[in-house]
C-alpha positions as CSV (number, residue, x, y, z in Angstrom):
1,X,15.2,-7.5,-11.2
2,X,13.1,-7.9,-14.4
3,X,11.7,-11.5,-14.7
4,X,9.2,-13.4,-16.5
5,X,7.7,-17.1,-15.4
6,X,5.0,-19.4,-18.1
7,X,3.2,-21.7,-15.9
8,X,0.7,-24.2,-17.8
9,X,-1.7,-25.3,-15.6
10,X,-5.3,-25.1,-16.4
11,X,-6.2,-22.1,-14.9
12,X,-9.4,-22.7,-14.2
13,X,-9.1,-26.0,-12.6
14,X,-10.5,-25.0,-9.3
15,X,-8.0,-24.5,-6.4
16,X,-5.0,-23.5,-9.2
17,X,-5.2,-19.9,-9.1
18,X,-5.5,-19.8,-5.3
19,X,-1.9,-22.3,-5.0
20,X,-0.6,-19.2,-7.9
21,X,-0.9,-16.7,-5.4
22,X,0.7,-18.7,-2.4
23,X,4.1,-19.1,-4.8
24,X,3.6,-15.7,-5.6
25,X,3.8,-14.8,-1.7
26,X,6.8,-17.0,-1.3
27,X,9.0,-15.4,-3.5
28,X,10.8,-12.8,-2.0
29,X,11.4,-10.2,-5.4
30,X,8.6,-9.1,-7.7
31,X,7.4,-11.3,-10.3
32,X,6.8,-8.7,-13.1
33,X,5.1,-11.0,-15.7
34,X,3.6,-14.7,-15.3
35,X,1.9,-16.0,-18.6
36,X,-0.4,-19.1,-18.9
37,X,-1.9,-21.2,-21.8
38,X,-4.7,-23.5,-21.8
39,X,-6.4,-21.5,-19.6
40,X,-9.7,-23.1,-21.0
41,X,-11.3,-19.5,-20.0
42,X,-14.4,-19.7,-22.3
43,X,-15.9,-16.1,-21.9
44,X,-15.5,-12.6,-20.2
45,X,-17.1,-13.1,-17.2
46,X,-14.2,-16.2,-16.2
47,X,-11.4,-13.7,-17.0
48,X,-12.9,-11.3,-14.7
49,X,-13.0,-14.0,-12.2
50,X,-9.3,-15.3,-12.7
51,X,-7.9,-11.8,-11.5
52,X,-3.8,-11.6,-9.5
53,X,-4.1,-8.7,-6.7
54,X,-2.1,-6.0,-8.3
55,X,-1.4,-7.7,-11.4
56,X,-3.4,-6.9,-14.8
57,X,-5.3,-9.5,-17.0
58,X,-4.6,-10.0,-20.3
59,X,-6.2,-12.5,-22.2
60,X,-7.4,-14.2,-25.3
61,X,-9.5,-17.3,-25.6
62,X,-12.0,-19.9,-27.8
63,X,-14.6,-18.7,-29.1
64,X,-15.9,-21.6,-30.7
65,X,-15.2,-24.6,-28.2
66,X,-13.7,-25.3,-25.1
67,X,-10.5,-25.4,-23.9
68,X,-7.5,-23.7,-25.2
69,X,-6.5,-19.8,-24.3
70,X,-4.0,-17.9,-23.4
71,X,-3.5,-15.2,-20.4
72,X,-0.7,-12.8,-19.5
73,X,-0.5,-11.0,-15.7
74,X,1.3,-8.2,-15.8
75,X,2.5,-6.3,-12.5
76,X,1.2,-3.3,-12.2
77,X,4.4,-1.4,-11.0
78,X,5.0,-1.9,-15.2
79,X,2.9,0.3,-17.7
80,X,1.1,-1.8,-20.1
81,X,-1.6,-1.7,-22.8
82,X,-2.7,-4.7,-25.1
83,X,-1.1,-4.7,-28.3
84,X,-2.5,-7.4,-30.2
85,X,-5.0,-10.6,-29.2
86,X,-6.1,-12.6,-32.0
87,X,-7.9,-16.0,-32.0
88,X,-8.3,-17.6,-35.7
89,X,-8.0,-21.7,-36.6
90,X,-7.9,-22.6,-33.6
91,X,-4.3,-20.8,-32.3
92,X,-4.5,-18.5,-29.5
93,X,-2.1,-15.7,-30.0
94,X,-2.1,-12.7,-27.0
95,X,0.6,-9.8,-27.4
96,X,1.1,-7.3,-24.5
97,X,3.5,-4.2,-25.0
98,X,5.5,-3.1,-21.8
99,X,6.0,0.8,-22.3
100,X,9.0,1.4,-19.8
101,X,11.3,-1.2,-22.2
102,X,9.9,-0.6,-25.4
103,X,9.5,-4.4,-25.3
104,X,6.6,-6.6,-26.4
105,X,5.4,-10.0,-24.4
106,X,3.9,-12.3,-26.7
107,X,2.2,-15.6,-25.6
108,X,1.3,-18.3,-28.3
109,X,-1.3,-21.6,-28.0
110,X,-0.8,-24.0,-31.2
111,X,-2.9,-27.2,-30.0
112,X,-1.0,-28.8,-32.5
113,X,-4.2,-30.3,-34.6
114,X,-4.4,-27.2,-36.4
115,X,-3.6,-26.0,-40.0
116,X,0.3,-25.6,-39.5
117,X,0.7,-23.8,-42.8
118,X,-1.8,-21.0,-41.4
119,X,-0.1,-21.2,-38.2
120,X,3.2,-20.4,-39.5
121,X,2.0,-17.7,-41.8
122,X,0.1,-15.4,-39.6
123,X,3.2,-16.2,-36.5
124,X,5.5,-15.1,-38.9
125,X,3.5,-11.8,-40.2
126,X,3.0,-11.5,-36.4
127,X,6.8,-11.6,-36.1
128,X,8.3,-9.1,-38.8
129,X,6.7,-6.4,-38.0
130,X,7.7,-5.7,-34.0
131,X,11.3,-4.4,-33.2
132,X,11.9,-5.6,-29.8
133,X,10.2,-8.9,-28.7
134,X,10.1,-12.2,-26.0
135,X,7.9,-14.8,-27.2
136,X,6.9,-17.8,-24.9
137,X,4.6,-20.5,-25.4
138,X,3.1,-24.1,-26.1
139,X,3.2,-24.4,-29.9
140,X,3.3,-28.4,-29.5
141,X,6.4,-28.7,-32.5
142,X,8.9,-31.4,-30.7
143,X,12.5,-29.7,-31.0
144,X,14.2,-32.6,-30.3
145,X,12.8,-33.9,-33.4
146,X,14.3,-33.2,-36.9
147,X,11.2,-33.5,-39.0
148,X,9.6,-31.0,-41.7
149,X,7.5,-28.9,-39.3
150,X,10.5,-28.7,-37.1
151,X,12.7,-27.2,-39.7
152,X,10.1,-25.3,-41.5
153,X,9.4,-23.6,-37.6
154,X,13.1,-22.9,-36.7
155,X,14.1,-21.3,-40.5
156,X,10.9,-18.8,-40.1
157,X,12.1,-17.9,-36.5
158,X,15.8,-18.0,-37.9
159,X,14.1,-15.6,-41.3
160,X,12.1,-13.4,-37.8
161,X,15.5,-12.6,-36.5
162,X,14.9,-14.7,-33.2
163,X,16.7,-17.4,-31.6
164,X,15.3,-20.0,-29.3
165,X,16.6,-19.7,-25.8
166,X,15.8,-23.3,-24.9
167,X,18.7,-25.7,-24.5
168,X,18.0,-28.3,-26.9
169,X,18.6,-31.8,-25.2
170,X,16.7,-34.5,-23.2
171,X,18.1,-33.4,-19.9
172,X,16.1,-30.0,-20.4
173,X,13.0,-31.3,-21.8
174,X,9.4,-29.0,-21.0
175,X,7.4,-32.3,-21.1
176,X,8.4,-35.7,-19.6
177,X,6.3,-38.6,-19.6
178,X,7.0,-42.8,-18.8
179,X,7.6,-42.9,-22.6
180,X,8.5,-39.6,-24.2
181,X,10.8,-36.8,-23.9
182,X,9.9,-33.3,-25.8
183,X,10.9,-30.0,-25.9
184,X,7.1,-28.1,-26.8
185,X,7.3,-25.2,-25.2
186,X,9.5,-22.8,-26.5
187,X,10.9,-19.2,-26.0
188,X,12.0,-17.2,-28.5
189,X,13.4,-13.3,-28.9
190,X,15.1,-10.7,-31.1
191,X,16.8,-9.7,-28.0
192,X,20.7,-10.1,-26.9
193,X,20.8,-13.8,-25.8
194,X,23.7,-13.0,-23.2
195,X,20.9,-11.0,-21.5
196,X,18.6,-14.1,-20.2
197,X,18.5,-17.0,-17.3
198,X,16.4,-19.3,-17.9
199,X,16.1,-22.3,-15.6
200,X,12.9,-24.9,-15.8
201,X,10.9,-25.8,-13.1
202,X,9.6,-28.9,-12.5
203,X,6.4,-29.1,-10.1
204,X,3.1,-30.9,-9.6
205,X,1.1,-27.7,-11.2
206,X,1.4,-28.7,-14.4
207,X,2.0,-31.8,-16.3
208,X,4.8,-29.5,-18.5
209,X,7.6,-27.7,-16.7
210,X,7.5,-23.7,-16.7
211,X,10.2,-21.6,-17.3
212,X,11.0,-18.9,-14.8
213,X,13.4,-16.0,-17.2
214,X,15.1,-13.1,-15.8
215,X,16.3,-10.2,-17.9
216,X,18.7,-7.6,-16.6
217,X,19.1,-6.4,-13.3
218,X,16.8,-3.0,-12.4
219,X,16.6,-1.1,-9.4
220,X,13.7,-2.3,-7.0
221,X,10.5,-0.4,-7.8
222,X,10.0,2.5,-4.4
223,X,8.1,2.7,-2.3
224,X,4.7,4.1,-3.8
225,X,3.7,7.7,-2.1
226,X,1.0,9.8,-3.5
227,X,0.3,13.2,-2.2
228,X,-3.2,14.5,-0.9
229,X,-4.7,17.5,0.6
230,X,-5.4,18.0,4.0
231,X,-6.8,20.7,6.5
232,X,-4.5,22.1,9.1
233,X,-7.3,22.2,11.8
234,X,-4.8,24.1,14.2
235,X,-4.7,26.7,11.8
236,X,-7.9,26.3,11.2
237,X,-9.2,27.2,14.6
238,X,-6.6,29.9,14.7
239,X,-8.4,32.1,12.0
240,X,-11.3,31.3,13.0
241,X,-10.6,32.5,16.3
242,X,-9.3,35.6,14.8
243,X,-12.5,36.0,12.3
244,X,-14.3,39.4,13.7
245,X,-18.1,38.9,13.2
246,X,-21.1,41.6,13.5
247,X,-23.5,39.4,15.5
248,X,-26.1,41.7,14.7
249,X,-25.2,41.0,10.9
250,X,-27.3,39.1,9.4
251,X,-24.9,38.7,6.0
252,X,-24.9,34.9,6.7
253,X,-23.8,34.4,2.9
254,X,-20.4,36.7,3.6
255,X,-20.2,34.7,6.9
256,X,-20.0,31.3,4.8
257,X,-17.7,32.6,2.1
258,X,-15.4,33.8,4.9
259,X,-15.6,30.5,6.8
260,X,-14.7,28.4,3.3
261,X,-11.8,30.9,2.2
262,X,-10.5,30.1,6.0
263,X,-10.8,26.0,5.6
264,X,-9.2,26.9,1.9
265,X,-6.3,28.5,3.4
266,X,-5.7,26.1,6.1
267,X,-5.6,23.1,3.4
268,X,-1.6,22.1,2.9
269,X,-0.6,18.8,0.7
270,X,0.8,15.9,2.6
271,X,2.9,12.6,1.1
272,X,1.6,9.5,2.1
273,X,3.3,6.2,1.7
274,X,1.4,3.7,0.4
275,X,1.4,0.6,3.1
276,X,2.0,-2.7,1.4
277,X,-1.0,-4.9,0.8
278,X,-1.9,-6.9,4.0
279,X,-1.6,-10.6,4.8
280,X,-4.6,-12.5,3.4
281,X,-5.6,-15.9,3.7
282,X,-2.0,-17.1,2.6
283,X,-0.4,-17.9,5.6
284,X,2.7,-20.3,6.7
285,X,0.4,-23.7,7.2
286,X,-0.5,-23.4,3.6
287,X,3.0,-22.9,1.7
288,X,4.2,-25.7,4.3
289,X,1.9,-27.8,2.8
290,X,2.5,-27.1,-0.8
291,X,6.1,-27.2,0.3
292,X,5.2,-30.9,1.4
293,X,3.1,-31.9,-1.7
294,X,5.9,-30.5,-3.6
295,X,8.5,-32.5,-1.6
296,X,6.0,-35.3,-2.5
297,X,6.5,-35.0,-5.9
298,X,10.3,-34.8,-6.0
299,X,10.3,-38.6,-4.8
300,X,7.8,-39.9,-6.9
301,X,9.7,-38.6,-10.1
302,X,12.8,-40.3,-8.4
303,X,11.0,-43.9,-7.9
304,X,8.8,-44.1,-10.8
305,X,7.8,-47.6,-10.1
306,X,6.9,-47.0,-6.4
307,X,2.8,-47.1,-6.8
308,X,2.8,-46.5,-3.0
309,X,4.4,-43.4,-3.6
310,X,2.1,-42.3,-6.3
311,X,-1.0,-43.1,-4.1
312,X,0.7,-41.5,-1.5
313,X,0.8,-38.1,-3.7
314,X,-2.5,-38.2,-4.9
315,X,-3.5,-38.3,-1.1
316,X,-1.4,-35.3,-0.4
317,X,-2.6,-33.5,-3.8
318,X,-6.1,-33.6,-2.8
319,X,-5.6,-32.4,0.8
320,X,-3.7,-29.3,0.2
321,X,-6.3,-28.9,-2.7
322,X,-8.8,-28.9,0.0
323,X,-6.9,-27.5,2.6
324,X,-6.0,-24.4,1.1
325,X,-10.2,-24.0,-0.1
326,X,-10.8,-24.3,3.5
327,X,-8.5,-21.7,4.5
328,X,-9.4,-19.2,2.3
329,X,-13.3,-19.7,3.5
330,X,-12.4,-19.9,7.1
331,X,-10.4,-16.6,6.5
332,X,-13.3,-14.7,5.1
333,X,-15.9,-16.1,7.3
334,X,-14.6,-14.1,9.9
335,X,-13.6,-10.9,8.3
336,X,-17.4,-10.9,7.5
337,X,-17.6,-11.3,11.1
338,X,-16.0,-8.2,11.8
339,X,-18.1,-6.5,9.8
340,X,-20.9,-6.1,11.9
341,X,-22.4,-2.5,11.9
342,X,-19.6,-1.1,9.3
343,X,-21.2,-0.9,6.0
344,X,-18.5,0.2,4.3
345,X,-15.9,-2.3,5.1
346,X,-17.9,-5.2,4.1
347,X,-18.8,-3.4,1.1
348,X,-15.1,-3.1,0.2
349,X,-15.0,-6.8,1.3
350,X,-17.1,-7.9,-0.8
351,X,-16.3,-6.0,-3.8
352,X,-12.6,-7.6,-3.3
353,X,-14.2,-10.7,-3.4
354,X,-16.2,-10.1,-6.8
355,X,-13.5,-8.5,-8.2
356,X,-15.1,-5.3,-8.6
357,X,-13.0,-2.4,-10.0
358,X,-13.4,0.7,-7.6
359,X,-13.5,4.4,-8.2
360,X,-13.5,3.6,-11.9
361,X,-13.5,6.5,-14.3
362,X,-16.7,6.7,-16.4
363,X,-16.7,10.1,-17.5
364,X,-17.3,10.2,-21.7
365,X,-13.6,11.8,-23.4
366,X,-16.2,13.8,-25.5
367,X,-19.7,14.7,-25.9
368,X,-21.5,15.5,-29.3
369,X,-24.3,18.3,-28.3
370,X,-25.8,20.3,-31.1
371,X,-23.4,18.4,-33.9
372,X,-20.9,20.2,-32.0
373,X,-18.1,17.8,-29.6
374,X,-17.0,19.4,-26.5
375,X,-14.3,17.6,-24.5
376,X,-13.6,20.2,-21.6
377,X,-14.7,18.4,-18.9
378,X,-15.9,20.9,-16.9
379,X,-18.4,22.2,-19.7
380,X,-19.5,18.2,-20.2
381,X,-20.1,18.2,-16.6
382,X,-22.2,21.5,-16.9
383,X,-24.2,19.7,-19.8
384,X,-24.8,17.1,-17.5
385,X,-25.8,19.0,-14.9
386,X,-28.4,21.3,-16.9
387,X,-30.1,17.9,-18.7
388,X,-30.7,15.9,-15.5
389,X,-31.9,18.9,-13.8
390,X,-34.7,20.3,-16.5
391,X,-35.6,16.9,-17.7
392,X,-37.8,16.3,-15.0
393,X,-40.0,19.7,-15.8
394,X,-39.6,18.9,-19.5
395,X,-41.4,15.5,-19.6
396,X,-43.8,17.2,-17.1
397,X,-44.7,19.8,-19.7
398,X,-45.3,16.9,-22.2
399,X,-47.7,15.4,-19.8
400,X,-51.7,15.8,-20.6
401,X,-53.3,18.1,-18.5
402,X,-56.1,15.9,-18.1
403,X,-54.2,13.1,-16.6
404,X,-53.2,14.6,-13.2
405,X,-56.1,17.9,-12.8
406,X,-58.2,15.2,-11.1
407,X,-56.5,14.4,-7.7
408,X,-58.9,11.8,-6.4
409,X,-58.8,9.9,-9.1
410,X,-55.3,9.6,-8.6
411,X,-55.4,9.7,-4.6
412,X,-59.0,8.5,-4.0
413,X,-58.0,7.2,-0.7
414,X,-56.6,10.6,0.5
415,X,-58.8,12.9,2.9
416,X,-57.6,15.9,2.0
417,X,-58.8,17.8,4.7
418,X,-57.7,15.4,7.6
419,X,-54.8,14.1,6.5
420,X,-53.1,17.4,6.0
421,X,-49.3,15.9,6.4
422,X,-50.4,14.4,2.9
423,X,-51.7,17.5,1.6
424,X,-48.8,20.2,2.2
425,X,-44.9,20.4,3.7
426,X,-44.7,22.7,7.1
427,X,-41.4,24.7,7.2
428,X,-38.8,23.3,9.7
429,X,-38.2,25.0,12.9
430,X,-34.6,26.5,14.1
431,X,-34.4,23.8,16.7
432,X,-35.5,21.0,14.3
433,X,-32.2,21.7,12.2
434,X,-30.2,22.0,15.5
435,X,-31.2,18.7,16.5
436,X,-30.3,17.5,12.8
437,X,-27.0,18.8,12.8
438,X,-26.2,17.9,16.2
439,X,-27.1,14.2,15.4
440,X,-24.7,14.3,12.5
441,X,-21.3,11.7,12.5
442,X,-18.6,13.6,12.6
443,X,-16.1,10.6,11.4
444,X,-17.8,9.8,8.7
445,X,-16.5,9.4,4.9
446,X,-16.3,12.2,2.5
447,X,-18.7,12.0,0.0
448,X,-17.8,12.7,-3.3
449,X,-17.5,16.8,-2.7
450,X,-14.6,15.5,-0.6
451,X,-16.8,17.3,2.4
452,X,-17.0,15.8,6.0
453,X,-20.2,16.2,8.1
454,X,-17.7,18.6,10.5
455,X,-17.2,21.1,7.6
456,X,-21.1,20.4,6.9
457,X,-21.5,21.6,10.5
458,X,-19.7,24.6,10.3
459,X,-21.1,25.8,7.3
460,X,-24.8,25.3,8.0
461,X,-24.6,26.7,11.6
462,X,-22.6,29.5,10.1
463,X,-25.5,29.9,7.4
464,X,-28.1,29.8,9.6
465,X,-28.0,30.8,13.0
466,X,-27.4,34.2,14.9
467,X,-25.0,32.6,17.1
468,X,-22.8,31.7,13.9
469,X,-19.4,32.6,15.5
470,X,-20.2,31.1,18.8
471,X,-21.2,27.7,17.2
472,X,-18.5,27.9,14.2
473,X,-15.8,27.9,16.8
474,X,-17.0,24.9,18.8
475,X,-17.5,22.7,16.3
476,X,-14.3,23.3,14.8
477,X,-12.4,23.0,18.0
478,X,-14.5,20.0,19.7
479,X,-16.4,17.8,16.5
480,X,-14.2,18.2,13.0
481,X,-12.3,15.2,12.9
C-alpha cells in the first residue's frame, strides 16, 4: 500500500520527533512518505539531527530568519533523489522525485505575509513543467473563502492541470479554532482523482489537522536478503588435509599461495535475510500513554467550555512529554551498560545516537593526475597507494641536511651507548612471533581486507615456520571461527 501523511508540528519542538516515531511503530503497514512544514530547522547540522530510522531526509529551510521550513522523509524501501529545493521571499518550496512511479512529491510553506504575486509565479513555473505530481502543503490561502487570492490560486492550479483533493466545507476544515474555520492546507495533483483517500486527522500534535493519503494498492515490499561470501571451513580443512607438503621445503611463498588458492576455493555465496530492526525505546507504556493524551484531547474538543478538562490535558501533555524523554534516557543508560569491554558495540551505539552515517563511500568518481582523469577505480586506488607511500621519502629528500646530521642536538638527552634499545631495533625471535600469533583473537572483526586473525594465523605460521603443515592444520581445524 502506497501512502503519504503531512504532519505540521514544529519539528523541532523538543519531544515531537521522538512521539513521530512511536505513531510510526503503531501502524501496522509502511508509511512510505511523511512531510512536515514549519519545521523551524535553521541550519544543516539540525537536519542531521531530525533523522527517521530508515527513512531519508529531505529538506529545505530559512536562511535569513527563524522559523519556517519544510522536510520530506522518504522510506527507504522507495528510490529517491532531490529534485528541486528552493527558498526565495520567504516561501519554502522542497520537491523530491520517487523513481519507482515516475512521480514527484512536492511540499510548499507560504507564511502567508509574503509577496503573493511572486508566490504564485514561481509555484506556477514550478508546476508546468513536471508530468506526474502530488503537491501538499500549508500555503495559508482560506478555501472556504471566495476572495481574489483565492480565485487567482485555484485558476493557476485549474491553468497547472491539478485539482485540489480537499473537500471544500466546514466539516473538513485543516485548521479549527474557538472562532474560525479554514481550509489552509491543501493537496493538489495532475494525477487520476479516483486514485486517492484522503481522510484528516485530528490530534494534539499539531494545532492543524494532517492528512494521511493513500494511492493505489502495491504488493508489500520482501523481505530484504543480500548475498555474501563465506568460507566452507569443512572443506576447508578437507584440502588442507589433503595438501602434500615437502617439510624439508623451504618454498614458504608456494606454501602460502597454495594455502590462499585452498581458502579461495572453499569460499561459496550464502543469502542472508535481513532481520527487521529491533525494538528500541518505544515500547507499550509509551503508545498507552499517547493513546491516553490522545483520548484526552478527543473530550476536550467535545466540551470546549470545560476549563477542568483543558487543565486536565495540559497535565497529561506535559507528562507524556516527559515521560517518553525519560524512557528513551532510561533505555540507553543501560545499553551503555552493556557495553562494558566491547568497543565496538558502543561505538555503533553511539554512532546511532549521533546519527552518524556508516560505511560511507568516499572514494573520488575521478581523479585528474598529469591533466589527464582516470576513473578506473582500481588505477585511482594504485595512485593512492604510490603518493602516500613515497611522500614520506619525498619531503625527506627536501629536508636540509644540516637539520638532522647532528643527533644530539636533536636527542641531547640520549646516551647512545647505554641506552642501546633507543639506538637500534633487534630482530624478533621464532618464539617471539609464536607467542604473538598464539595471543591473537580469533573472533575478532574483519578488518577492511575482509581477513580474520584465523586466516592471519594460517598464513603467517604457513609463511614462517618449518612445521607449516602441522600448524596450518590445527589452526584451521581448532581456532578459525
Amino acid at each position: 500500500m502506497y501512502k503519504k501523511m503531512e504532519n505540521k508540528p514544529l519539528a523541532r519542538k523538543e519531544g515531537k520527533l521522538d512521539e513521530l516515531k512511536c505513531i510510526l511503530r503503531t501502524v501496522s503497514n509502511t508509511i512510505h512518505v511523511i512531510l512536515l512544514t514549519e519545521t523551524w530547522i535553521s541550519n544543516e547540522n539540525q537536519a542531521l539531527d531530525l533523522r527517521i530510522p530508515n527513512y531519508t531526509h529531505y529538506y529545505n529551510y530559512r536562511s535569513d530568519s527563524r522559523g519556517g521550513g519544510v522536510s520530506a522523509y522518504i522510506h527507504n524501501n522507495l528510490k529517491s533523489n532531490l529534485s528541486e529545493s528552493i527558498y526565495s521571499g520567504g516561501n519554502n518550496y522542497l520537491w523530491v522525485q520517487l523513481e519507482k512511479y515516475a512521480l514527484e512529491i512536492g511540499v510548499v510553506y507560504n507564511p502567508g505575509h509574503t509577496n503573493f504575486n511572486d508566490f504564485l509565479d514561481l509555484y506556477e513555473s514550478q508546476l508546468q513543467h513536471r508530468n506526474r505530481t502530488i503537491v501538499f502543503g500549508d500555503f495559508n490561502i482560506d478555501l472556504l473563502t471566495k476572495d481574489k487570492k483565492t480565485k487567482q490560486y485555484t485558476d493557476l492550479l485549474k491553468g497547472a492541470g491539478h485539482i485540489l483533493l480537499n473537500k471544500i466545507t466546514t466539516k473538513y476544515c485543516t485548521r479549527e479554532s474557538s472562532t474560525k474555520r479554514s481550509i489552509i492546507d491543501h493537496i493538489s495533483t495532475n494525477l487520476k482523482k479516483d486514485s486517492f483517500h484522503v481522510p484528516l486527522i485530528d490530534s494534539p500534535m499539531s494545532d492543524h489537522k494532517q492528512f494521511y493519503l493513500e494511492i493505489k494498492k502495491i504488493k508489500p515490499p520482501a523481505k530484504q536478503r543480500r548475498q555474501y561470501e563465506a568460507i566452507n571451513y569443512e572443506k576447508l580443512t578437507t584440502l588442507a588435509t589433503e595438501l602434500e607438503l615437502n617439510k624439508q621445503s623451504y618454498n614458504y611463498i608456494q606454501l602460502e599461495n597454495q594455502l590462499k588458492d585452498l581458502i579461495y576455493k572453499s569460499k561459496a555465496i550464502k543469502t542472508k535475510i535481513l532481520n527487521l530492526p529491533r525494538n528500541d525505546w518505544i515500547n507499550k507504556e509509551v503508545i498507552s500513554e499517547i493513546d491516553n493524551r490522545n483520548a484526552l484531547w478527543v473530550e476536550v474538543k467535545k466540551n470546549k467550555d470545560d476549563d477542568n478538562l483543558k487543565i486536565e490535558f495540559q497535565a497529561k501533555s506535559s507528562y507524556v512529554s516527559k515521560f517518553i524523554q525519560n524512557t528513551k534516557n532510561n533505555y540507553y543508560y543501560k545499553e551503555f551498560t552493556k557495553c562494558y569491554h566491547k568497543p565496538k558495540r558502543m561505538w555503533n551505539l553511539i554512532n546511532n545516537l549521533a546519527n552518524n552515517k556508516i560505511k560511507q563511500a568516499c572514494a573520488p568518481s575521478k581523479l585528474s593526475v598529469d591533466s589527464k582523469y582516470i576513473t578506473d577505480p582500481k588505477e585511482i586506488c594504485e595512485i593512492f597507494n604510490k603518493y602516500f607511500s613515497t611522500i614520506g621519502p619525498m619531503l625527506a629528500n627536501k629536508i636540509n641536511n644540516t637539520s638532522y646530521d647532528n643527533l644530539s642536538y636533536i636527542l641531547p638527552e640520549i646516551n647512545l651507548q647505554t641506552d642501546r634499545d633507543l639506538s637500534r631495533l633487534e630482530p624478533c625471535t621464532i618464539s617471539e612471533i609464536i607467542q604473538i600469533i598464539h595471543n591473537l583473537d580469533s573472533h575478532c572483526s574483519v578488518g577492511i581486507d575482509e581477513r580474520g586473525h584465523g586466516i592471519l594465523q594460517v598464513q603467517v605460521i604457513g609463511k614462517h615456520f618449518e612445521q607449516s603443515r602441522s600448524y596450518s592444520l590445527y589452526y584451521i581445524k581448532n581456532t578459525l571461527p
